[in-house]
DRENPA-3360 file (N, C-alpha, C; in nm, 2 decimals, always signed):
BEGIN
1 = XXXXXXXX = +0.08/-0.12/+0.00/+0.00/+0.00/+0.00/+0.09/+0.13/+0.00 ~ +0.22/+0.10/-0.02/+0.30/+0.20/-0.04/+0.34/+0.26/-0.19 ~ +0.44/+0.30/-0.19/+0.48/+0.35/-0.34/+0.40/+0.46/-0.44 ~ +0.34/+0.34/-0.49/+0.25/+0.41/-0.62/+0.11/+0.43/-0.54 ~ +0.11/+0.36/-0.42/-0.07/+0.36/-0.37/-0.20/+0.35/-0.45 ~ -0.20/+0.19/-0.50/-0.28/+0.21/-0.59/-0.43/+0.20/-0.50 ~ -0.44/+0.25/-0.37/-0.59/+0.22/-0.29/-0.62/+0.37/-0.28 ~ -0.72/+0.41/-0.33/-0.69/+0.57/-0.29/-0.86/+0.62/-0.20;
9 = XXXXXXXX = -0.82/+0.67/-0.07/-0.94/+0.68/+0.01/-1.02/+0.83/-0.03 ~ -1.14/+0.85/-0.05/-1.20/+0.95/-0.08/-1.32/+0.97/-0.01 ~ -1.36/+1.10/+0.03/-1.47/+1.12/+0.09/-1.60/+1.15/-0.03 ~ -1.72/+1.04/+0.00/-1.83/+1.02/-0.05/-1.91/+1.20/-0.06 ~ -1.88/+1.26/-0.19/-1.94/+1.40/-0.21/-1.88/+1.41/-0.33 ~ -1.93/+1.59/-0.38/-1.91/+1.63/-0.45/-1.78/+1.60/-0.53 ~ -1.64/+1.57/-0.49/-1.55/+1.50/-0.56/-1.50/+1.41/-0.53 ~ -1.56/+1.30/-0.52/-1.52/+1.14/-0.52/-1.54/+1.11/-0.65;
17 = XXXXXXXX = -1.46/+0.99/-0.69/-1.46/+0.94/-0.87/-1.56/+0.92/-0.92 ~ -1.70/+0.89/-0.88/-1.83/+0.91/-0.91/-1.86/+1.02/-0.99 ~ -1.85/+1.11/-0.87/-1.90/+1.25/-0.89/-1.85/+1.29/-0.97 ~ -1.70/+1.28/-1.02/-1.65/+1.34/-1.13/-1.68/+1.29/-1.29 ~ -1.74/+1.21/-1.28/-1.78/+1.13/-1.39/-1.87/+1.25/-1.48 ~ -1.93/+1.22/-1.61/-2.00/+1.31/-1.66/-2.10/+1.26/-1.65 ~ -2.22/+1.34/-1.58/-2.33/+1.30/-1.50/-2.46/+1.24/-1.60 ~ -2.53/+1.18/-1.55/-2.65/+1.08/-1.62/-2.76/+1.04/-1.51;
25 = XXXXXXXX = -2.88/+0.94/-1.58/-2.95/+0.96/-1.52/-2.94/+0.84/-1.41 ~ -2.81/+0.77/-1.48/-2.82/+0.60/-1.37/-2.67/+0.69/-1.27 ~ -2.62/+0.79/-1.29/-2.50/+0.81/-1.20/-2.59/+0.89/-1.11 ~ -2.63/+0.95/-1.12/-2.71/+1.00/-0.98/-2.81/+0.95/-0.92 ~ -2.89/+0.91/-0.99/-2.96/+0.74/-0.92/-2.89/+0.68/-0.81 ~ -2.77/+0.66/-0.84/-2.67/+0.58/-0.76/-2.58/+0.65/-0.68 ~ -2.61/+0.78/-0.67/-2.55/+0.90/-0.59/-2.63/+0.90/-0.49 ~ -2.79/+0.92/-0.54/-2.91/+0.95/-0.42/-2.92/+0.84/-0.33;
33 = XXXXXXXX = -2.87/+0.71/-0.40/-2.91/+0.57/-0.33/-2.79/+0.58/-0.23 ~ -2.68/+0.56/-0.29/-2.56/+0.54/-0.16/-2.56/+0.66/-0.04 ~ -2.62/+0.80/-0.13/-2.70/+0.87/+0.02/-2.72/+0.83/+0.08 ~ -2.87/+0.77/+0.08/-2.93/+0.72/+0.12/-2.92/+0.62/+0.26 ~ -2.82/+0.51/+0.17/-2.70/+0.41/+0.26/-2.60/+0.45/+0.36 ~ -2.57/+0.59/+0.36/-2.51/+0.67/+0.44/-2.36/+0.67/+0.40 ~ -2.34/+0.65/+0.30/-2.18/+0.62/+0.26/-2.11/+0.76/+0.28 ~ -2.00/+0.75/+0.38/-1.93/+0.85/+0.40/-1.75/+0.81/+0.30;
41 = XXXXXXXX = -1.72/+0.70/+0.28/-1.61/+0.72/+0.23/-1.60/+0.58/+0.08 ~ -1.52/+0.65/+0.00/-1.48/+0.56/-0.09/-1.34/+0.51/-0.11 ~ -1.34/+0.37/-0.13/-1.16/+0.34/-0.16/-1.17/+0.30/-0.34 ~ -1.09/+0.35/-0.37/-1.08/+0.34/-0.49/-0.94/+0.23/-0.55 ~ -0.96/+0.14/-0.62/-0.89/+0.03/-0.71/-0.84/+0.11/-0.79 ~ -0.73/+0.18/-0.82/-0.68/+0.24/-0.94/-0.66/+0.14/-1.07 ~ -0.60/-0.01/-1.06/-0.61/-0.07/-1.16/-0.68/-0.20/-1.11 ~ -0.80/-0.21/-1.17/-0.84/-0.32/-1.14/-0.91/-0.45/-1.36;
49 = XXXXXXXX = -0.92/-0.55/-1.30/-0.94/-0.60/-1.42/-1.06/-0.67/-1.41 ~ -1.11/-0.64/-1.50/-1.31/-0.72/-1.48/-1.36/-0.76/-1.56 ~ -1.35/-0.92/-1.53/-1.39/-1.03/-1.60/-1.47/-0.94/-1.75 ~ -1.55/-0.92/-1.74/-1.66/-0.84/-1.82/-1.62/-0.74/-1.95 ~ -1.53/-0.68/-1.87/-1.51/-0.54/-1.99/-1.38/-0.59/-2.00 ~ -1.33/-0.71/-1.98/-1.20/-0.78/-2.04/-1.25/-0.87/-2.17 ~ -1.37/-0.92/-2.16/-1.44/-0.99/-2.26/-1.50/-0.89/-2.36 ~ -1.55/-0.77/-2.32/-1.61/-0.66/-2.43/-1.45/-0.61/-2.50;
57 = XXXXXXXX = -1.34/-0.58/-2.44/-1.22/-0.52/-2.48/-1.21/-0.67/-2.60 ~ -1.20/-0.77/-2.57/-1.14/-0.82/-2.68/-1.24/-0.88/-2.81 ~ -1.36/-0.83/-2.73/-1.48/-0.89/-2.86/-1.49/-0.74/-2.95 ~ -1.46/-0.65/-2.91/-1.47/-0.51/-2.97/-1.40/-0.40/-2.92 ~ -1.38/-0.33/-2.82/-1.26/-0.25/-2.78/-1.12/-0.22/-2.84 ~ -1.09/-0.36/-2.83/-0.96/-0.38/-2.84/-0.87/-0.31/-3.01 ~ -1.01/-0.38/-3.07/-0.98/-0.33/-3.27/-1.06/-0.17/-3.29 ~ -1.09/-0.11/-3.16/-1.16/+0.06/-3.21/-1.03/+0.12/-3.22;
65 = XXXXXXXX = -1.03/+0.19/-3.30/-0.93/+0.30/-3.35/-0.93/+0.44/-3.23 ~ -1.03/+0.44/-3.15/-1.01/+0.54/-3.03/-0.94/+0.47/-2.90 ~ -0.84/+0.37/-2.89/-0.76/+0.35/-2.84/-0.80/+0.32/-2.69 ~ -0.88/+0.24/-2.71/-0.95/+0.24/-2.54/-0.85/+0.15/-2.44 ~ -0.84/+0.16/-2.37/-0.74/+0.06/-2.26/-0.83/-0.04/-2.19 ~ -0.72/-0.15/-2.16/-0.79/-0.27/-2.09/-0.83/-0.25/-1.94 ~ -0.80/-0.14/-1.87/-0.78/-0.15/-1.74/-0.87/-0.07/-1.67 ~ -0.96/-0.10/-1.59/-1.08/-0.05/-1.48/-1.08/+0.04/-1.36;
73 = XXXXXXXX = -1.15/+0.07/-1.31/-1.08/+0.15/-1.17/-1.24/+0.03/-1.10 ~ -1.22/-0.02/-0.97/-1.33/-0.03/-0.88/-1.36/+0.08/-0.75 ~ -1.47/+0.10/-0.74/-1.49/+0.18/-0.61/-1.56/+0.15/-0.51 ~ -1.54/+0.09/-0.37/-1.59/+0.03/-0.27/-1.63/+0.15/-0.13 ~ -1.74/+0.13/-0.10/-1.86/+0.26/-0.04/-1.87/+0.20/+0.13 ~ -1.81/+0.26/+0.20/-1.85/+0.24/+0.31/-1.90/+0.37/+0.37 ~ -2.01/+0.30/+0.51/-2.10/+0.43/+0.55/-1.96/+0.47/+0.66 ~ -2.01/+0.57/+0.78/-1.92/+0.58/+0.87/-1.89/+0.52/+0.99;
81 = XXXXXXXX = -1.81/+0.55/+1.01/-1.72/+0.69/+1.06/-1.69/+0.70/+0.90 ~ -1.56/+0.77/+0.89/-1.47/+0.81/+0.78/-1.34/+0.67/+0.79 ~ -1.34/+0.66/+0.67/-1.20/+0.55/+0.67/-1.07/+0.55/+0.68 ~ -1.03/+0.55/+0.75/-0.91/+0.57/+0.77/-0.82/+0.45/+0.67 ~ -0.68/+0.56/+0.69/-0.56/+0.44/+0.60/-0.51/+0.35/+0.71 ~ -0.47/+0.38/+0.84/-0.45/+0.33/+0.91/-0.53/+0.16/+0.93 ~ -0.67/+0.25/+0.97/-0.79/+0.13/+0.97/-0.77/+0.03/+0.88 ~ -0.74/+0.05/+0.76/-0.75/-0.02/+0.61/-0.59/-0.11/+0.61;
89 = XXXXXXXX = -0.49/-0.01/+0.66/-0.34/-0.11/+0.67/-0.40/-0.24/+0.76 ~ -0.46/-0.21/+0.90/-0.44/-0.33/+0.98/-0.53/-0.40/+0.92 ~ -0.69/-0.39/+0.92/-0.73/-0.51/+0.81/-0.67/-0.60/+0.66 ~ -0.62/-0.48/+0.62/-0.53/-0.59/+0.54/-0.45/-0.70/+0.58 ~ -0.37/-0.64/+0.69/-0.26/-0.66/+0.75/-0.30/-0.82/+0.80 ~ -0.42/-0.83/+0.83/-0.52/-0.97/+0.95/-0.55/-0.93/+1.04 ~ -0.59/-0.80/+1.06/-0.63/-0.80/+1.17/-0.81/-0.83/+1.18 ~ -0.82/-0.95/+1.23/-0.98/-0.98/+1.24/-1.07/-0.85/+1.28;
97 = XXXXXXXX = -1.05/-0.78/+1.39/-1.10/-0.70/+1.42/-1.14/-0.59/+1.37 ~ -1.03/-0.55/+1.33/-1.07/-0.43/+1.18/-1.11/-0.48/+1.06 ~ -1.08/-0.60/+1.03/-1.17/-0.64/+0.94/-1.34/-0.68/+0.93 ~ -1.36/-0.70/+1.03/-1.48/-0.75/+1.06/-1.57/-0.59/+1.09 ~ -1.50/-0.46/+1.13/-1.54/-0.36/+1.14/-1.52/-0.25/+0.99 ~ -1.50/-0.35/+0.95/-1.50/-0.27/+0.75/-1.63/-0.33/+0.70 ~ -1.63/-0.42/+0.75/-1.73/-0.53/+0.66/-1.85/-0.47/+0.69 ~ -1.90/-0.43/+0.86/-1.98/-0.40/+0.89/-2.11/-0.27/+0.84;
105 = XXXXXXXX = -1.95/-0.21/+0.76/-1.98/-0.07/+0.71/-2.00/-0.08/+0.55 ~ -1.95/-0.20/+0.50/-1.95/-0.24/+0.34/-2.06/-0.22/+0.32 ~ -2.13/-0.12/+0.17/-2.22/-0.13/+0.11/-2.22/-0.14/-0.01 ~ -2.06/-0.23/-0.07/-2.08/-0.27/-0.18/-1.99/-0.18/-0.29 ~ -2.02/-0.21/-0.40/-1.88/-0.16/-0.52/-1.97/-0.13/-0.66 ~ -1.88/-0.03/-0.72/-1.90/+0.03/-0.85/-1.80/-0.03/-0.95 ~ -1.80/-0.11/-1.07/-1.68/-0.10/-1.16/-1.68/+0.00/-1.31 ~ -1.60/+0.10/-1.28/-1.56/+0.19/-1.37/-1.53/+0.14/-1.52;
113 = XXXXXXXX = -1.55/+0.14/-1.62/-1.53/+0.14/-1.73/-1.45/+0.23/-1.78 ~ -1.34/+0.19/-1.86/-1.27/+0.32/-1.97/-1.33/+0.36/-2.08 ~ -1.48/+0.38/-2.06/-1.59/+0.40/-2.17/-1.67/+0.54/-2.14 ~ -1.66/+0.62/-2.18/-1.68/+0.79/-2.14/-1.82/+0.79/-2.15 ~ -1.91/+0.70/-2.27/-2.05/+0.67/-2.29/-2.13/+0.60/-2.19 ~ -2.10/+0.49/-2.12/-2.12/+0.36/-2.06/-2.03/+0.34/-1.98 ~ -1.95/+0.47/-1.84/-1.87/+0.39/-1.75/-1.89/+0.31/-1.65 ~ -2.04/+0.28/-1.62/-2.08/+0.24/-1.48/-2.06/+0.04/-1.56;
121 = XXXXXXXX = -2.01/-0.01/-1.52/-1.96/-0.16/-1.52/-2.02/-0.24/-1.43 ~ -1.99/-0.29/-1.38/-2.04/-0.47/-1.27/-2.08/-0.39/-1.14 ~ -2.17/-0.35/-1.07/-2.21/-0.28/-0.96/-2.34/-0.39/-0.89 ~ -2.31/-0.39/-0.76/-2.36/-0.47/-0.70/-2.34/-0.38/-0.57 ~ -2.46/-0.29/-0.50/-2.50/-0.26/-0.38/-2.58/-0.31/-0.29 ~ -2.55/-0.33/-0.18/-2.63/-0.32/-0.04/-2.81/-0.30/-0.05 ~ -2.88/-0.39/-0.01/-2.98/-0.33/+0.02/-3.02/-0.25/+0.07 ~ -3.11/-0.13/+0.07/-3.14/-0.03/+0.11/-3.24/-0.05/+0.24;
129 = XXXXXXXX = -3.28/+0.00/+0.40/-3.31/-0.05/+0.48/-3.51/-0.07/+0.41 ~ -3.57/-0.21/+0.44/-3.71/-0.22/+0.41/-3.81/-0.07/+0.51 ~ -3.85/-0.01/+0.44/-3.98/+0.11/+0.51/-4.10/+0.04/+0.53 ~ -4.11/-0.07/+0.44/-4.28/-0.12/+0.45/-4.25/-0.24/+0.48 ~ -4.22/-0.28/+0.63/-4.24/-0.44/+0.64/-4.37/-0.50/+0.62 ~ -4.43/-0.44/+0.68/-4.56/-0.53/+0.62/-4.62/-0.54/+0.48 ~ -4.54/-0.50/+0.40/-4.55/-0.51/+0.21/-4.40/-0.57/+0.20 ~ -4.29/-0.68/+0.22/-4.20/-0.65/+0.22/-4.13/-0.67/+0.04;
137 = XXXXXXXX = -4.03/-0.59/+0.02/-4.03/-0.64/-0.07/-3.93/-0.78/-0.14 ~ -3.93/-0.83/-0.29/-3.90/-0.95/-0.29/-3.75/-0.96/-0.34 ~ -3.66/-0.98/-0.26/-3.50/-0.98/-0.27/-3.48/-1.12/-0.26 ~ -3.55/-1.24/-0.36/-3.50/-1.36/-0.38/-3.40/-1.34/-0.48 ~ -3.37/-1.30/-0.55/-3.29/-1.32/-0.67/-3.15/-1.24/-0.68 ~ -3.14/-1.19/-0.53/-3.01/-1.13/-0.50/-2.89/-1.28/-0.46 ~ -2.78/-1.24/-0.43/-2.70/-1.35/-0.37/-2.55/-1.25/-0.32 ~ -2.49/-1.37/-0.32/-2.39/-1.31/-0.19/-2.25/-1.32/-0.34;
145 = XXXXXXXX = -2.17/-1.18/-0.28/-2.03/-1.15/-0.38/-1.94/-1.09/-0.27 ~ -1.80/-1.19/-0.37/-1.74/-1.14/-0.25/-1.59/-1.03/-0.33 ~ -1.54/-0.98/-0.27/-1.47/-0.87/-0.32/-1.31/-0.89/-0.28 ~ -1.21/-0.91/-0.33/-1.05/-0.91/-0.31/-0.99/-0.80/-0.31 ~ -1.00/-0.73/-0.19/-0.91/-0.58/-0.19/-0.78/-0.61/-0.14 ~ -0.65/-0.62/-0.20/-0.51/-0.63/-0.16/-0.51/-0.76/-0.02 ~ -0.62/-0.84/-0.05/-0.59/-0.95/+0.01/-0.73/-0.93/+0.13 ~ -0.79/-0.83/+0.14/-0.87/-0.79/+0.19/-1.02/-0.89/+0.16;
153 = XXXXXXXX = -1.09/-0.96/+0.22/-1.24/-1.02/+0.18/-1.36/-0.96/+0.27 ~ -1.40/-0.90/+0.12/-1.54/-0.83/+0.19/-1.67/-0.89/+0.08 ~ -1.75/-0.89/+0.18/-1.88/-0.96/+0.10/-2.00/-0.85/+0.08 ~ -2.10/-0.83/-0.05/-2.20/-0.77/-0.02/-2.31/-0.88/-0.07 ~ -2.43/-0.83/-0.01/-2.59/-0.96/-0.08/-2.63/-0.81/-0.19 ~ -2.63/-0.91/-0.30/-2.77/-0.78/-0.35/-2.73/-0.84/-0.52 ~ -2.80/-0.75/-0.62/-2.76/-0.85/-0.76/-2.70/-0.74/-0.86 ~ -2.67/-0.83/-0.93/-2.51/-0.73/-1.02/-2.59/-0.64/-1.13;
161 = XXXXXXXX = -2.56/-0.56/-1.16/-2.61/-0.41/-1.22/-2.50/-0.36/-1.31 ~ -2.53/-0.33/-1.46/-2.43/-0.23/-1.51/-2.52/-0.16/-1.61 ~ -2.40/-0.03/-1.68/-2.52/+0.03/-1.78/-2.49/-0.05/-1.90 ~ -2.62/-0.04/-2.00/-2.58/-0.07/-2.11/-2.51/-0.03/-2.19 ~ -2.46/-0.11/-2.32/-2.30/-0.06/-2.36/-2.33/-0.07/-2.53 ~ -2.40/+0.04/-2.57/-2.42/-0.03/-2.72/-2.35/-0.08/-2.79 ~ -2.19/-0.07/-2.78/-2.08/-0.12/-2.82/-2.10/-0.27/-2.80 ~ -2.12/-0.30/-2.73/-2.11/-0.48/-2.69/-2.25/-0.52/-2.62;
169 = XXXXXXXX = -2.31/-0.44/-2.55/-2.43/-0.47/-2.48/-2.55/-0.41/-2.43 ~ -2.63/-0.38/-2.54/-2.71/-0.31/-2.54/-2.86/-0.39/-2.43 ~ -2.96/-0.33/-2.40/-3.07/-0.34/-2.27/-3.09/-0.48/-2.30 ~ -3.16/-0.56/-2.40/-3.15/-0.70/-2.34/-3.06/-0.82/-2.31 ~ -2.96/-0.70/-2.35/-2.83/-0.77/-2.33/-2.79/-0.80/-2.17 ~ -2.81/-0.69/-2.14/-2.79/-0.64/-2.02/-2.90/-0.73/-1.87 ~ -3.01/-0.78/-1.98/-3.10/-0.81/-1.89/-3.10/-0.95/-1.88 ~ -3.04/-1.00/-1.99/-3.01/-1.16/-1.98/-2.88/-1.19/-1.89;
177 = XXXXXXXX = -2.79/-1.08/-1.88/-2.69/-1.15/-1.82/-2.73/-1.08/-1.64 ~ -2.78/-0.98/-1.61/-2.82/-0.99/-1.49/-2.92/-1.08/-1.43 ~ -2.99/-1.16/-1.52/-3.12/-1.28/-1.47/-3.00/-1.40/-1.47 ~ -2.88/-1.42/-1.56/-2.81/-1.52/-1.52/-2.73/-1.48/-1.40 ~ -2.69/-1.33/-1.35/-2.65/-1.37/-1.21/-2.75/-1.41/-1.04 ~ -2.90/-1.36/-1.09/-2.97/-1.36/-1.03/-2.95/-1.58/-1.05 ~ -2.96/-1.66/-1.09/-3.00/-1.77/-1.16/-2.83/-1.83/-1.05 ~ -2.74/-1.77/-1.03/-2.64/-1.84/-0.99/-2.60/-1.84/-0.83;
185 = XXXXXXXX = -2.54/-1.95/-0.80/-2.54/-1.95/-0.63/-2.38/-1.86/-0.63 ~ -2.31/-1.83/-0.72/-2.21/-1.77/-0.67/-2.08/-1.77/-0.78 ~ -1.98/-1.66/-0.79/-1.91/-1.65/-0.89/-1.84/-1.77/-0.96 ~ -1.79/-1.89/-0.90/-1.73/-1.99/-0.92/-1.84/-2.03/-1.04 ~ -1.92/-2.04/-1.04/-2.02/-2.07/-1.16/-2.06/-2.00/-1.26 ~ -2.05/-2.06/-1.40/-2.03/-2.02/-1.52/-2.12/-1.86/-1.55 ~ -2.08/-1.78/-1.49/-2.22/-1.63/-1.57/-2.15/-1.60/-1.68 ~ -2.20/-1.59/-1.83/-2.16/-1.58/-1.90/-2.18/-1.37/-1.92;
193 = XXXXXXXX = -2.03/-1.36/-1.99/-2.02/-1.19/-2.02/-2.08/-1.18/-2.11 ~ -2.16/-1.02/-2.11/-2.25/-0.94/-2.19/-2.17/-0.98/-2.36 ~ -2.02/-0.97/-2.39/-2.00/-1.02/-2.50/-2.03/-1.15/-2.51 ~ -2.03/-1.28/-2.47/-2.09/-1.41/-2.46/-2.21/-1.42/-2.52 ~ -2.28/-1.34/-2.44/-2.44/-1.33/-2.45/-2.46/-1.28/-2.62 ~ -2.44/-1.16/-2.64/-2.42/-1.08/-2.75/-2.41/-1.23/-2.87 ~ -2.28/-1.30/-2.82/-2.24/-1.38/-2.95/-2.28/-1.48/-2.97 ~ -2.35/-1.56/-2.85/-2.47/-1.65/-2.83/-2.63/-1.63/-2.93;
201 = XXXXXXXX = -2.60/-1.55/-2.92/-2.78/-1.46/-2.99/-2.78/-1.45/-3.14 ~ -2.63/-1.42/-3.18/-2.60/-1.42/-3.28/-2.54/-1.50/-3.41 ~ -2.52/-1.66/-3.34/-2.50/-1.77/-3.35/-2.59/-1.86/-3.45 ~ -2.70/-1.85/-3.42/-2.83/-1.90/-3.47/-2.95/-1.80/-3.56 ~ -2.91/-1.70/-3.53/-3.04/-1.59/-3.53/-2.99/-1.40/-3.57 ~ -2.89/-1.46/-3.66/-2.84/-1.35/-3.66/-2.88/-1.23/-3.77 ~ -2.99/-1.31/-3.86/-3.07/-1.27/-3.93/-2.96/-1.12/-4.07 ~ -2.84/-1.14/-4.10/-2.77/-1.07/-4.14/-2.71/-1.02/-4.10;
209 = XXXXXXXX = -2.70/-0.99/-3.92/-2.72/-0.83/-3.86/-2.58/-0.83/-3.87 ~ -2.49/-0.73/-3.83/-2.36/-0.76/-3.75/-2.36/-0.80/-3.59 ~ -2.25/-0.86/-3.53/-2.26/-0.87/-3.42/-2.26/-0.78/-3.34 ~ -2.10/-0.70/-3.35/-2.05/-0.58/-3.27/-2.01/-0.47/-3.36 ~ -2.04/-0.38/-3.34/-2.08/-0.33/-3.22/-2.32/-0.36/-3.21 ~ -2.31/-0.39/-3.06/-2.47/-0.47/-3.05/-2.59/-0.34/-3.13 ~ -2.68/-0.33/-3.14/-2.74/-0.22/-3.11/-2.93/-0.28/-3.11 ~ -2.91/-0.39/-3.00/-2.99/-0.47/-2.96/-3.02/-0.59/-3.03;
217 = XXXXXXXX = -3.09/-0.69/-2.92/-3.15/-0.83/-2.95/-3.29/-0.82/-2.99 ~ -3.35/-0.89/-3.15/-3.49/-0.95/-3.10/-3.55/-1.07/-3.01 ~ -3.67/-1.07/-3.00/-3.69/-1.21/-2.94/-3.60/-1.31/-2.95 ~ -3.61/-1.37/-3.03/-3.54/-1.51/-3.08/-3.42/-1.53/-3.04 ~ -3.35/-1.36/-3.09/-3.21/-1.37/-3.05/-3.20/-1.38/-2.86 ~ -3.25/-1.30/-2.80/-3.25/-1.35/-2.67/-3.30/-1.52/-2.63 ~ -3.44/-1.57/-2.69/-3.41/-1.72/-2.72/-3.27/-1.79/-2.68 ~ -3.24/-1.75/-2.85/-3.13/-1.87/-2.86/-3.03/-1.81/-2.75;
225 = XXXXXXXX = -2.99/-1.72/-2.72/-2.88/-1.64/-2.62/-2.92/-1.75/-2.48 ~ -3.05/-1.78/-2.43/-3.07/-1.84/-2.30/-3.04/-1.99/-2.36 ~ -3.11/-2.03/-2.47/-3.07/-2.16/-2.49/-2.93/-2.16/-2.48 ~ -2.82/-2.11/-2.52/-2.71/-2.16/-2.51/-2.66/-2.14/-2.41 ~ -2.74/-2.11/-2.24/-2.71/-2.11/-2.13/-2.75/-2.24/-2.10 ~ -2.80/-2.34/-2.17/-2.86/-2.45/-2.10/-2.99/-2.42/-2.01 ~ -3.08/-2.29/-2.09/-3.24/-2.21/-2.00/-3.30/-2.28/-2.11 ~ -3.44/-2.29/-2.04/-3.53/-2.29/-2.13/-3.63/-2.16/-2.15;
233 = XXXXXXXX = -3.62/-2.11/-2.27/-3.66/-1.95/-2.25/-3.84/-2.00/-2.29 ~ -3.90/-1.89/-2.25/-4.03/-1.91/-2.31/-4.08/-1.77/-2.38 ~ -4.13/-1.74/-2.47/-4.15/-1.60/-2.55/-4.37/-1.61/-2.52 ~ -4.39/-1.48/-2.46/-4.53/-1.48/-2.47/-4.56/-1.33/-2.51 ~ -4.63/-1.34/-2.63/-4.64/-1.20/-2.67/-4.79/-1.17/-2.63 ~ -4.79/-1.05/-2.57/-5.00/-1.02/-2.53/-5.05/-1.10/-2.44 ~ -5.13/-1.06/-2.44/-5.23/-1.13/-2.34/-5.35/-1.23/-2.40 ~ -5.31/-1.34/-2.34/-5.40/-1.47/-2.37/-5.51/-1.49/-2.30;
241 = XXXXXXXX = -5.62/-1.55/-2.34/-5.77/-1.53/-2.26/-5.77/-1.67/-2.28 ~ -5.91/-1.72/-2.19/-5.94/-1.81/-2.21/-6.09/-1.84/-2.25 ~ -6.14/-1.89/-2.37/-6.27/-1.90/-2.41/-6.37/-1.93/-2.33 ~ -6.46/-1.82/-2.29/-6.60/-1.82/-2.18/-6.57/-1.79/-2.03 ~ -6.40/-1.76/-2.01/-6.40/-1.68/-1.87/-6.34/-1.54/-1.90 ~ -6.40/-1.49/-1.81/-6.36/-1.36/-1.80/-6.18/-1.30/-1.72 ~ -6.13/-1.37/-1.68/-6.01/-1.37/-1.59/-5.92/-1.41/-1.71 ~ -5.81/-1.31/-1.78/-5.72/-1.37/-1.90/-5.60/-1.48/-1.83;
249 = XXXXXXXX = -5.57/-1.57/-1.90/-5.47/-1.69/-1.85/-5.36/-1.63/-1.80 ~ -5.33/-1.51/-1.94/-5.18/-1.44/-1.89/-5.17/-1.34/-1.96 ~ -5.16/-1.24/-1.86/-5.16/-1.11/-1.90/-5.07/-0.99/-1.85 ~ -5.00/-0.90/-1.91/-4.85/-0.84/-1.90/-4.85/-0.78/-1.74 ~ -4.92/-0.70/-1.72/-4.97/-0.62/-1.58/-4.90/-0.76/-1.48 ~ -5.04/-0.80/-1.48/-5.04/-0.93/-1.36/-4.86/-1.01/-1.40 ~ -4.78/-1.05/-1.44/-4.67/-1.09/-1.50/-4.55/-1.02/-1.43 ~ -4.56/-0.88/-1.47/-4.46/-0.81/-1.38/-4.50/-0.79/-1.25;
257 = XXXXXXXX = -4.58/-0.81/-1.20/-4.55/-0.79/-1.03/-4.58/-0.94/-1.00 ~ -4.52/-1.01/-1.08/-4.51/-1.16/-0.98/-4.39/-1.20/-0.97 ~ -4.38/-1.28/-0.88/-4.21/-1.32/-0.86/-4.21/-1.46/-0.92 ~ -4.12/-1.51/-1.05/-4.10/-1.58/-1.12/-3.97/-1.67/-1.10 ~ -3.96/-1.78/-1.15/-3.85/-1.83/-1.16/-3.73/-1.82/-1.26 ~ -3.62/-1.80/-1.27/-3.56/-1.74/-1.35/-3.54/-1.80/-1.51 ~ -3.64/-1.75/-1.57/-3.67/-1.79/-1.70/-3.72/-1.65/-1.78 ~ -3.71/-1.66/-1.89/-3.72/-1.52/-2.04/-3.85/-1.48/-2.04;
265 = XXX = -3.96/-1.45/-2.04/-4.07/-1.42/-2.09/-4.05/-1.24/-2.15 ~ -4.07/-1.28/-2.27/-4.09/-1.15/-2.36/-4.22/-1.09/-2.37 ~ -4.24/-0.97/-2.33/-4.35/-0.93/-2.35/-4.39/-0.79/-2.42;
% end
């Protein structure tokens, strides 16, 4: 943690690495939320590598003539007190104690993209505290991730989030590969990257198109994209009635506010 210091501690405001980003409607979304969570400090990964936009870099990055680099920054949000470097040496260091009082404060991580359009990457926050227990809401499809800071292990529950990337991964792209992290007990198991997905869909059902840069999936192509997860997708377009009752079998409304098993339904 000496030398070059690639851990760099920042207080959660107006200029932390967030904030300096060029603002949007999902960067401040994610500004008001980690308010919210009380995050008083960020440590920042100056070089980090992520699975993800290591797979977008060599499906398409890599050959753009605007010279994009392979390398990520992560940013990890704790509420307070304020973090200290000291605090952060001895947890590294083993100290149980301070480690188990980082953890306590962990609300989870942002991964930065070297993409000026689409920098928000692999993000996975903390639940926000429930206001309406008696409506609670349905957090089955979250799971537990754990995080490698300089030897450091911190865990957060909640499910992985990025923006879409028309370059490589445009919205249903984005939505197949977060229903496969929802679908998984944990990283060790196969989630396939937004380029995977992308070149899965395009395998079968490519209908002419190009592949990359994406600038979305149709049905089918999401189809075949889960088929080649080993899913069985199912496509229901409108609303189906049943002859002589009044109550439709399946209908879009009633569909989204149910809690489903992790399967495609197009609607």
């Amino acid at each position: 943690m000496h030398g070059a210091r690639p851990l760099l501690i920042h207080a959660f405001g107006s200029s932390d690495p967030l904030a300096l980003l060029s603002q949007c409607q999902q960067i401040q979304y994610l500004r008001g939320y980690l308010a919210d969570l009380g995050a008083i400090s960020v440590l920042e990964e100056q070089n980090y590598f992520d699975r993800d936009y290591l797979s977008e870099f060599s499906s398409f990055y890599s050959i753009s003539t605007s010279g994009y680099p392979n390398v990520c920054r992560r940013l990890h949000f704790f509420s307070g007190p304020e973090l200290l470097r000291t605090e952060l040496e001895d947890a590294v260091s083993g100290s149980e104690q301070a480690s188990s009082k980082l953890q306590s404060r962990y609300l989870g991580f942002i991964v930065l993209r070297p993409i000026p359009h689409a920098p928000l990457g692999r993000t996975v926050l903390k639940w926000y505290t429930d206001l309406t227990p008696k409506t609670p809401r349905v957090v089955d499809p979250s799971r537990t991730y754990w995080c490698n800071v300089a030897g450091l292990k911190l865990k957060v529950i909640g499910l992985a989030w990025q923006q879409q990337d028309t370059g490589v991964g445009a919205c249903a792209t984005i939505g197949v590969w977060t229903m496969m992290h929802s679908s998984a007990f944990d990283d060790s198991h196969a989630i396939p990257t937004t380029a995977e997905i992308t070149r899965s869909a395009h395998e079968r059902a490519s209908l002419g198109g190009r592949m990359f840069p994406s600038s979305g999936l149709t049905l089918y192509q999401i189809a075949e994209a889960i088929k080649a997860l080993n899913l069985s997708p199912v496509i229901v377009e409108g609303n189906l009635s049943i002859p002589g009752q009044d109550n439709p079998a399946f209908d879009k409304a009633r569909f989204c506010a149910t809690d489903v098993t992790p399967v495609l339904a197009a609607v």
